[in-house]
TORRO-968439 format. One record per residue (C-alpha): x, y, z. Coordinates in nm, 3 decimals, always signed. Example, Ala and Ser with C-alpha at 12.3 -4.5 7.8 and 13.67 -1.06 7.14 Angstrom:
REM residues 2
+1.230,-0.450,+0.780
+1.367,-0.106,+0.714
//
This chain:
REM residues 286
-1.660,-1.120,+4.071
-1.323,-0.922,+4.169
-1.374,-0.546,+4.294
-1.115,-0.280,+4.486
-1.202,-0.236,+4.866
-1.427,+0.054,+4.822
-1.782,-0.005,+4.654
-1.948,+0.286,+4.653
-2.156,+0.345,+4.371
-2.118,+0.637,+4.125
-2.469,+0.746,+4.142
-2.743,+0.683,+4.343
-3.005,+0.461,+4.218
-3.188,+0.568,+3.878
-3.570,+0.618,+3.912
-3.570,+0.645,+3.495
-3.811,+0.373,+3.500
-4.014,+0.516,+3.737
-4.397,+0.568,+3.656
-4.575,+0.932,+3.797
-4.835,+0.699,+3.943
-4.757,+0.534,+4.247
-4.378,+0.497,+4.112
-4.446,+0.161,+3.925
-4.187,+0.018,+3.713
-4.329,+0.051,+3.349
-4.171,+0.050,+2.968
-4.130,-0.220,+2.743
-3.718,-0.245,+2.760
-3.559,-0.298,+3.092
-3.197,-0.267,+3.070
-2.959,-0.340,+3.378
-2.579,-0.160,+3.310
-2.301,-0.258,+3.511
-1.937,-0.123,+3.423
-1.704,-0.392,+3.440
-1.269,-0.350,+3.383
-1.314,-0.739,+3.201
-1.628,-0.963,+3.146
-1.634,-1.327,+2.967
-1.911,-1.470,+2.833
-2.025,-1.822,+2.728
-2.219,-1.814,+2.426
-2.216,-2.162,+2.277
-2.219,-2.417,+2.586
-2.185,-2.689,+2.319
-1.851,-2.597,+2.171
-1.762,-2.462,+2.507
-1.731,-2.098,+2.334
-1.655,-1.762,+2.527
-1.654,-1.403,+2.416
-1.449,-1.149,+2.604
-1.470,-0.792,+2.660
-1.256,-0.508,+2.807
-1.323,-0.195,+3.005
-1.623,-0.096,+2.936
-1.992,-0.189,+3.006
-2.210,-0.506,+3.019
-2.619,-0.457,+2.936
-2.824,-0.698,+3.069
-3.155,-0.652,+2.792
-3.466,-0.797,+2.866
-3.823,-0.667,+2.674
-4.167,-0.664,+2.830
-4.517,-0.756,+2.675
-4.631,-0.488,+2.463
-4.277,-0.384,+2.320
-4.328,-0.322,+1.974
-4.283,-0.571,+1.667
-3.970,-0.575,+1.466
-4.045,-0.231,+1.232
-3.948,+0.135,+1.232
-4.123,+0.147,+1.610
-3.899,-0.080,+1.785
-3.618,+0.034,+1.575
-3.639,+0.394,+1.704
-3.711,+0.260,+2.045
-3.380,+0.067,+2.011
-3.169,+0.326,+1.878
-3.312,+0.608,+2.110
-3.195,+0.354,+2.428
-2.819,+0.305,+2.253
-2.760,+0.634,+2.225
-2.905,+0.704,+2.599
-2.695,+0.439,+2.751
-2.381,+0.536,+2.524
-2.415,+0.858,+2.595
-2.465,+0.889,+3.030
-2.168,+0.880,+3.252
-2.168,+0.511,+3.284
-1.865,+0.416,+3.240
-1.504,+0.537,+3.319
-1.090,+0.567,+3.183
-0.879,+0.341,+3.401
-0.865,+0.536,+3.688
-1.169,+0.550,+3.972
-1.219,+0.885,+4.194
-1.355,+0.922,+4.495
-1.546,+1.213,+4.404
-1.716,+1.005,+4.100
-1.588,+1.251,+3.864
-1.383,+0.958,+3.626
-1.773,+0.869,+3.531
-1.765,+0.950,+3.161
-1.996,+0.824,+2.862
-1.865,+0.559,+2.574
-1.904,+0.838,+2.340
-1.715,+1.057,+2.510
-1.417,+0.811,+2.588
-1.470,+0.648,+2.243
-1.420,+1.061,+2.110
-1.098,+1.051,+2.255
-0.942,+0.719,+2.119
-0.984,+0.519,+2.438
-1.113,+0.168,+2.361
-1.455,+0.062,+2.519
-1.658,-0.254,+2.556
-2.035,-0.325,+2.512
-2.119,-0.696,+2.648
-2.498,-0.693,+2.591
-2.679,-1.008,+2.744
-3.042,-1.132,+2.695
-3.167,-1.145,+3.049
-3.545,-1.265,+3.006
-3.527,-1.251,+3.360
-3.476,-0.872,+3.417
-3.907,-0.820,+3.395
-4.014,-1.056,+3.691
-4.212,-0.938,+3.998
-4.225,-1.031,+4.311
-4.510,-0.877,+4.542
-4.454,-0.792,+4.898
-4.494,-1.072,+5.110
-4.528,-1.351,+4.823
-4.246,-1.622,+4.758
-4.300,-1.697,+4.418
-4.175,-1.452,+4.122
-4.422,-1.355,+3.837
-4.309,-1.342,+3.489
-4.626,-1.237,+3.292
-4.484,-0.913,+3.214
-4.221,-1.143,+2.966
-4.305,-1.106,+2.599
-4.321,-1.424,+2.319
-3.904,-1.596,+2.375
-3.872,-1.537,+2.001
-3.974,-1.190,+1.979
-3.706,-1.136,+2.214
-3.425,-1.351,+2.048
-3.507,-1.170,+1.708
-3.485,-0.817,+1.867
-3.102,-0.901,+2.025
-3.007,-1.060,+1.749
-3.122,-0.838,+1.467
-2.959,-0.520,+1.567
-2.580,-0.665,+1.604
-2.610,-0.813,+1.193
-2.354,-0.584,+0.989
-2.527,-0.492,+0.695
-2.286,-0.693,+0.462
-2.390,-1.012,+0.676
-2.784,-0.901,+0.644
-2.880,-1.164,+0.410
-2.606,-1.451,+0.500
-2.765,-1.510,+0.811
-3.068,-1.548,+0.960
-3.452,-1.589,+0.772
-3.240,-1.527,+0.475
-2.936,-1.809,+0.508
-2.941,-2.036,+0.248
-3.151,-1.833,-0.026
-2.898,-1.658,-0.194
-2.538,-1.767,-0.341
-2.445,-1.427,-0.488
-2.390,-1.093,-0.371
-2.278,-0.777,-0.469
-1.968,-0.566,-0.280
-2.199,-0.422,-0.020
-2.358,-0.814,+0.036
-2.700,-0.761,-0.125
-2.785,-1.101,-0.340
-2.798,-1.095,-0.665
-2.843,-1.465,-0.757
-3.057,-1.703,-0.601
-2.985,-2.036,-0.437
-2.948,-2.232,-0.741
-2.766,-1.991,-0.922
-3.057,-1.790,-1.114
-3.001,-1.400,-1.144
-3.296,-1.233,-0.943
-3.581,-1.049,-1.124
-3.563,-0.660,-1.137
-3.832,-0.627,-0.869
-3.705,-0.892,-0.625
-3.344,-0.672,-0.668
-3.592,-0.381,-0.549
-3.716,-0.504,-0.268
-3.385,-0.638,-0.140
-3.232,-0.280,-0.204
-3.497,-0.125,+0.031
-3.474,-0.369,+0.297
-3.065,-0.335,+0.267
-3.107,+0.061,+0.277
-3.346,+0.048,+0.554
-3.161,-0.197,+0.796
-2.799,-0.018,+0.677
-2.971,+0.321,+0.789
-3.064,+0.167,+1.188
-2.724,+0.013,+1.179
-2.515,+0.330,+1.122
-2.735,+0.530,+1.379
-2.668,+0.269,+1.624
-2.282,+0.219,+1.631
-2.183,+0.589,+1.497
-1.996,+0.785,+1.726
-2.145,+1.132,+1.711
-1.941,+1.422,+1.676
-1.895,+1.695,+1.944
-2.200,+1.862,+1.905
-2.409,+1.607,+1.763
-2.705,+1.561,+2.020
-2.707,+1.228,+2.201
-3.006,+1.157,+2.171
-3.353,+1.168,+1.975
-3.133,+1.323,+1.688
-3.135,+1.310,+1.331
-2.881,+1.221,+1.030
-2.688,+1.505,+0.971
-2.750,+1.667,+0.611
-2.535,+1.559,+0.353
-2.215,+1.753,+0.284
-2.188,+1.957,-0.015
-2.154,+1.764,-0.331
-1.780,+1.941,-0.410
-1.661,+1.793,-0.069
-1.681,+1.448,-0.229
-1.406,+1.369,-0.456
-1.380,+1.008,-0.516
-1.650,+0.857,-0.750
-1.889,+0.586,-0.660
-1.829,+0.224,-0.658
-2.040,-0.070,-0.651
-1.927,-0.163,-0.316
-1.949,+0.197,-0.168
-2.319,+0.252,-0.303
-2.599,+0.282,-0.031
-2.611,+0.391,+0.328
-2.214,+0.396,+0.492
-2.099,+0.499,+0.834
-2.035,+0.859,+0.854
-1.633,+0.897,+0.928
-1.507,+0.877,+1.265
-1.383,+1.240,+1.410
-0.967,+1.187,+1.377
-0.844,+1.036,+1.686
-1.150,+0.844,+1.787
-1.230,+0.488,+1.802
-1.572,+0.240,+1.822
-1.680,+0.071,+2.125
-1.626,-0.357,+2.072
-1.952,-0.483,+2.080
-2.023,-0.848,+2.179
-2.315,-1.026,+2.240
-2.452,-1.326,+2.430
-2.734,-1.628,+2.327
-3.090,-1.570,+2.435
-3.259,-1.931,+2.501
-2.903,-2.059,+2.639
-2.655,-2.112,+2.896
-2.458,-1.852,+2.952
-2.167,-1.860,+3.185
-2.036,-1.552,+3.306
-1.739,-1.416,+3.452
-1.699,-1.016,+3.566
-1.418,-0.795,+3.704
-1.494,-0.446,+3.851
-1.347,-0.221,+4.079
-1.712,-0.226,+4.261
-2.083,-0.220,+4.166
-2.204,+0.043,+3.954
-2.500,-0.043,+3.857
-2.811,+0.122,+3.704
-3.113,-0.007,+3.611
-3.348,+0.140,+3.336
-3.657,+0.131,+3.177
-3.745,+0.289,+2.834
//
């Protein structure tokens, strides 16, 4: 890790995950952010494959027993913690201050057209304990390894790659223009209801997936917000195609950009290389 001469951090350490009761760490998603000017990160140690990210931040994501299972629960609780970590003063333009005040959010840089990077890495690691005075670290506090694998994985799938990958490669070998099948694997045109159920699950995952990676506009609250109300129905003027049915991203204000988002491998190796100009470092707990 590279870093200028002075280190000081931009904020003093976060007691977010601190309990009222004897200040013990609690929640069910630990999340360690570190800005970084450059990160790399191996993802595939077979094929010797790296991903590579630029200013920005890197979120080292670990969940605890008794997160919630894949549903609307979890989803919230994932899309609540985006939109905290996107929107805090975490990161920073190219320039650092020594009064801390080039701390901005991704939101806020994003707003402005400035590119940002999101390098979020499965860090099972990240719930371990280690009592006062013991040597060896505890990790019953770690929920089920695929539980956790499911949870990173999930919420980075575009919605046109929903059912390409995942439970759902292999069963399908057409698809419409926004990616939901329409034939099965050998070819047969799905039943009526089995297009139904598909069309829900597409809506519903579409839905989490534009909450997650919008950037909101000026006065759209950061957090614990909803979907802005439609606009009204003379303010559309193009009509409806297949491939534009169901939930889309809202339109970027003009001038503004979305972060890069990359992700690691839970389960495997994962080499890692960081630049900073020094630590910044928070960790949280939702």
């Amino acid at each position: 890790m590279e870093g200028d001469a002075d280190t000081t951090p931009s904020a003093a350490p976060s007691d977010a995950g601190r309990s009222g009761r004897g200040g013990t760490l609690g929640g069910t998603m630990h999340a360690v952010v570190q800005r970084c000017a450059r990160a790399r990160l191996l993802v595939d140690s077979a094929a010797d494959t790296w991903t590579e990210v630029g200013r920005g931040l890197v979120v080292y994501i670990s969940f605890a027993k008794g997160a919630p299972a894949a549903g609307e629960e979890s989803g919230r609780l994932l899309r609540q913690a985006a939109k905290s970590i996107l929107g805090a003063p975490l990161s920073s333009s190219e320039h650092w201050k020594a009064d801390h005040t080039d701390a901005e959010s991704v939101v806020a840089l994003c707003r402005r057209g400035e590119p940002q990077s999101i390098l979020v890495v499965p860090q099972a690691s990240l719930v371990a304990k280690l009592e006062l005075g013991e040597k060896s670290l505890k990790y019953h506090h770690q929920c089920a390894k695929a539980l956790q694998a499911k949870r990173a994985a999930a919420s980075q799938i575009a919605p046109d790659q929903l059912f390409k990958t995942g439970e759902y490669e292999g069963k399908y070998s057409q698809y419409d223009g926004r990616g939901v099948p329409t034939h099965d694997a050998e070819g047969g045109e799905l039943s009526k209801s089995a297009l139904k159920k598909l069309e829900k699950i597409y809506a519903g995952h579409a839905k989490k997936y534009a909450k997650i990676f919008a950037v909101p506009a000026e006065d759209t609250p950061l957090a614990g917000s909803e979907v802005p109300a439609e606009a009204p129905a003379e303010a559309h003027t193009e009509a409806p195609t297949e491939a534009s049915e169901g939930p889309q991203l809202p339109p970027l204000p003009e001038g503004a950009c979305l972060p890069e988002v990359r992700h690691g491998t839970f389960g495997g190796r994962q080499g890692f290389e960081l630049t900073s100009g020094g630590p910044f470092t928070h960790m949280l707990v939702f």
